[in-house]
N, C-alpha and C positions, 0 to 999 in steps of 0.2 A: 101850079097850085094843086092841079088833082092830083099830081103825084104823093104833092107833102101829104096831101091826106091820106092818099092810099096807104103810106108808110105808115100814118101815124095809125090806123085803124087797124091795119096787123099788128102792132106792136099794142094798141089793147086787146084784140083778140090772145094775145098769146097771154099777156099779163092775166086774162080771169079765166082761160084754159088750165093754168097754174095755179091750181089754191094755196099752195105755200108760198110762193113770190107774190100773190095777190093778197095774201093775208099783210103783207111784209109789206109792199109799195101799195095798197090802197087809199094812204092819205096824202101822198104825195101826188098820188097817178089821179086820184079825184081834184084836188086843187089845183091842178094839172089841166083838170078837164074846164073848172069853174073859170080860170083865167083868160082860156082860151075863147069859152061862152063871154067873159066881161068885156074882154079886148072887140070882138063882132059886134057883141051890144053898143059897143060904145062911137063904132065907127059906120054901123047901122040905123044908130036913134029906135032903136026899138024894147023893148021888152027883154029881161035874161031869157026869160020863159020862151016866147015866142022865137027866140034865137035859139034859145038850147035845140026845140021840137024843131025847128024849121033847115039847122045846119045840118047837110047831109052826112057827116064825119062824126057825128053825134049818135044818130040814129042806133038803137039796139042796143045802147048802152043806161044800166038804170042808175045812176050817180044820186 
């Protein structure tokens, strides 16, 4: 599991290092982000919110 995230955190670090691919994949890379929050939410019983703030893989990103 840390791995998957690792992966997936460089791979938005690159996507908004890049303003042209992030202007390009921002609606996808964000829905991206929201489903991934809903999918935790949902298997957590908690709050999007307090899932969004509280998933480490999330952190440092302003969606």
């Amino acid at each position: 599991m840390a791995h998957s995230a690792s992966g997936s955190r460089k791979r938005c670090i690159a996507i908004h290092q890049n303003a042209e691919e992030f202007k390009a994949t921002k609606e996808s890379h964000n829905t991206a982000c929201r489903k991934l929050v809903q999918m935790i939410d949902e298997s957590a019983n908690t709050t999007s919110q307090e899932t969004f703030f509280s998933h480490g893989a999330m952190r440092g990103f302003n969606h």
